[in-house]
C-alpha positions as CSV (number, residue, x, y, z in Angstrom):
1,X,-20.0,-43.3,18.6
2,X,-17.6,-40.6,20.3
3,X,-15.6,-40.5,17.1
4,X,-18.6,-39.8,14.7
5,X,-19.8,-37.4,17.4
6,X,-16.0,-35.5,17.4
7,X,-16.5,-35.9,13.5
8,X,-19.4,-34.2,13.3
9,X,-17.9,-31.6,15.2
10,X,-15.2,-30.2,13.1
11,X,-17.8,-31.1,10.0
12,X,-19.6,-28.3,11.3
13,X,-16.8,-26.1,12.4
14,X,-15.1,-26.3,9.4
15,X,-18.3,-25.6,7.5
16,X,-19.0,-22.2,9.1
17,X,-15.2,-21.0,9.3
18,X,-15.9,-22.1,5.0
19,X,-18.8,-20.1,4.6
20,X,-17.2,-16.7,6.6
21,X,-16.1,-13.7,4.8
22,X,-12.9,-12.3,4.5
23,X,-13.2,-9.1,3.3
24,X,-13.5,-5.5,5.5
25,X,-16.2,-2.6,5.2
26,X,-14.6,0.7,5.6
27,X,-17.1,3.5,5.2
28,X,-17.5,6.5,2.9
29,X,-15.3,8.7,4.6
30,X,-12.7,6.7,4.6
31,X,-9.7,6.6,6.9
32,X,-9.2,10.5,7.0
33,X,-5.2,10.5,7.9
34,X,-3.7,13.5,8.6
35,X,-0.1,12.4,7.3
36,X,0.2,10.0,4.5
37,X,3.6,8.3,3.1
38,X,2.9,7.3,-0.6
39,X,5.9,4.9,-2.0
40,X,5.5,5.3,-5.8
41,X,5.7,2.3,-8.4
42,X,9.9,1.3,-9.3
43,X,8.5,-0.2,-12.6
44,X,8.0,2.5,-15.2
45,X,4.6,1.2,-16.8
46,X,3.4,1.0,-13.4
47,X,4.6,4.3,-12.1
48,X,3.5,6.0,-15.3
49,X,-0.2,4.9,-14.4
50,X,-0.4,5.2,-10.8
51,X,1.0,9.1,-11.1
52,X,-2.0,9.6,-13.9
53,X,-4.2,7.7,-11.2
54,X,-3.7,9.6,-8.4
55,X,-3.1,13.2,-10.7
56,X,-6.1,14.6,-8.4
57,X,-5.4,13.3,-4.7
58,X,-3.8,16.5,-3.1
59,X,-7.1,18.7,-3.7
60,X,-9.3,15.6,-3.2
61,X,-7.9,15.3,0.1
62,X,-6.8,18.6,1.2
63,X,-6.9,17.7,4.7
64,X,-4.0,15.5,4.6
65,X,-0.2,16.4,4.2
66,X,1.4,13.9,1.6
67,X,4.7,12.7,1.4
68,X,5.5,11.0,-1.6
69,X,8.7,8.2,-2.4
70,X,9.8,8.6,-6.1
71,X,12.4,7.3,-8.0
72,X,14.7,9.5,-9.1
73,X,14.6,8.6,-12.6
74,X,10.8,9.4,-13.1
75,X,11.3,12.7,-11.4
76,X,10.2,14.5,-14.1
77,X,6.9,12.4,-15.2
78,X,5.6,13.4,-12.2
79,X,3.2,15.9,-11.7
80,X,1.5,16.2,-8.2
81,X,2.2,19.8,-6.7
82,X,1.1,19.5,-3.3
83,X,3.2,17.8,-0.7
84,X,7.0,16.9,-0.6
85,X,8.5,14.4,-2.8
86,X,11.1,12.4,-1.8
87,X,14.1,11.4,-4.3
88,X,15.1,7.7,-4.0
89,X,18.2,7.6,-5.7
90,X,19.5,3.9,-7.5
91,X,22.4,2.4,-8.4
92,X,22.0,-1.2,-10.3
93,X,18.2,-1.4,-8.7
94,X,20.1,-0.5,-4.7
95,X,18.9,2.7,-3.2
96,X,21.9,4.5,-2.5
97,X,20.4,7.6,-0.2
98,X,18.3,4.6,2.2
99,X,19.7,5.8,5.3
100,X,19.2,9.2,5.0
101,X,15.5,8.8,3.5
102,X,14.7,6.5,6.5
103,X,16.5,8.7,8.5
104,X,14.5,11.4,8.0
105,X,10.8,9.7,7.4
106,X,11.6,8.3,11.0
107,X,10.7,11.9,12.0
108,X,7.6,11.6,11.1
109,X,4.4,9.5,12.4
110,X,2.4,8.6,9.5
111,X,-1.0,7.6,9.7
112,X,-1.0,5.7,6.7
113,X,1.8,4.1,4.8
114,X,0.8,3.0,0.8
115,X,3.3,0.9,-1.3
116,X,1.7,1.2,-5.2
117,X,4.2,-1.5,-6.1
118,X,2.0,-4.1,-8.0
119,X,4.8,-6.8,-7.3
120,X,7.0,-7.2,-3.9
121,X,10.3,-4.9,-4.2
122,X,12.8,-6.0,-1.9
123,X,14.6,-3.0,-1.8
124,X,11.7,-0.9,-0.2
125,X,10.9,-3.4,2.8
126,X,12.8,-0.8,5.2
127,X,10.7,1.7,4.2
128,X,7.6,-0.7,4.9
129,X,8.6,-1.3,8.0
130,X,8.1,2.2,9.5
131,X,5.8,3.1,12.0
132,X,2.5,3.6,10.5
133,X,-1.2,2.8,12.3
134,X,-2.4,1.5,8.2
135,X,-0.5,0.1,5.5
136,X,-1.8,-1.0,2.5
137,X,-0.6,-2.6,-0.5
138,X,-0.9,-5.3,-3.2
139,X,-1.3,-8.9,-2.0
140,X,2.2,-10.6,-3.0
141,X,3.9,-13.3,-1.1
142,X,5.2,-11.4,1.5
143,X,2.2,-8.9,1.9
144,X,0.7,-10.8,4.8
145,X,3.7,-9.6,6.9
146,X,3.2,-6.0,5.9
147,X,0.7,-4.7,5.3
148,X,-3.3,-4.6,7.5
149,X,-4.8,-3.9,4.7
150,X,-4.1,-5.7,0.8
151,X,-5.6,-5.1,-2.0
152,X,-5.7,-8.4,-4.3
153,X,-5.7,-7.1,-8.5
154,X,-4.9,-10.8,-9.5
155,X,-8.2,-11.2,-10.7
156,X,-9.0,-8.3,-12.8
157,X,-5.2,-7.3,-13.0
158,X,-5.8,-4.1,-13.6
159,X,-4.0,-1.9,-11.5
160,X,-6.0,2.0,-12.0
161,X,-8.7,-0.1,-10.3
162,X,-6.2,-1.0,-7.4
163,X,-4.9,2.5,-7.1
164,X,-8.9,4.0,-7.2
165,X,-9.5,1.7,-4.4
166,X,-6.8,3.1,-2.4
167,X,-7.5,6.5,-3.0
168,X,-11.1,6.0,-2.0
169,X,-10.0,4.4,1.4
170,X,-7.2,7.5,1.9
């Protein structure tokens, strides 16, 4: 009798922990940061879209200073005017000028941190890892360790959705 009782027990546990939600409401207004550090796409396709995404976000969101991580390489496809763009500079897919970059962004306390890499980039994890009260990127196998907020495009994967998202939580 006890064991049907502690049975019927996690029956019912499990069946309201099943039937919770996992998604977060943010409202309207969105987060409102006043510094934001943007780490652009290191695959071309994907760098190409999320820079013709976000073409818009400095006089959308004139409130905030932007600080943007590029690739060196895709320098010149790059077309947002407002805020200061950081070179990353590779050599066989290693960021040669890491320290300094970090160096530097250390400086700085962002208030939101945003990795548009669809896919989990190894080489970028330092750059994660600074101090930011939000970070949010693409769900990936590592993202749980991240980021506190993920966006999951595995469904739809379409990634202009993705980077809309972000830019209506920003």
């Amino acid at each position: 009798m006890a064991i049907n009782s502690i049975k019927n027990l996690f029956d019912d546990f499990f069946k309201k922990n099943k039937n919770q939600n996992n998604s977060v409401s943010i409202s309207n207004k969105g987060i409102a940061p006043k510094k934001v550090l943007m780490i652009f796409p290191f695959e071309k396709d994907f760098f190409r879209v999320a820079s013709y995404a976000y073409r818009n976000l400095p006089h959308d969101k004139n409130k905030s200073s932007f600080y943007y991580l590029v690739n060196e390489s895709y320098i010149d496809s790059f077309s947002l005017r407002k805020g200061e763009i950081i070179n990353l500079n590779f050599d066989n897919n290693n960021i040669t000028n890491q320290k300094d970059v970090i160096s530097k962004l250390e400086l700085i306390k962002f208030d939101v941190l945003v990795d548009l890499n669809i896919t989990f980039q190894q080489n970028i994890e330092k750059f994660i890892n600074l101090d930011a009260d939000i970070k949010i990127g693409f769900k990936h196998k590592k993202s749980d360790l991240l980021y506190n907020i993920q966006l999951d495009i595995s469904k739809s994967e379409i990634a202009e959705k993705g980077y809309q998202q972000i830019i209506n939580l920003i």
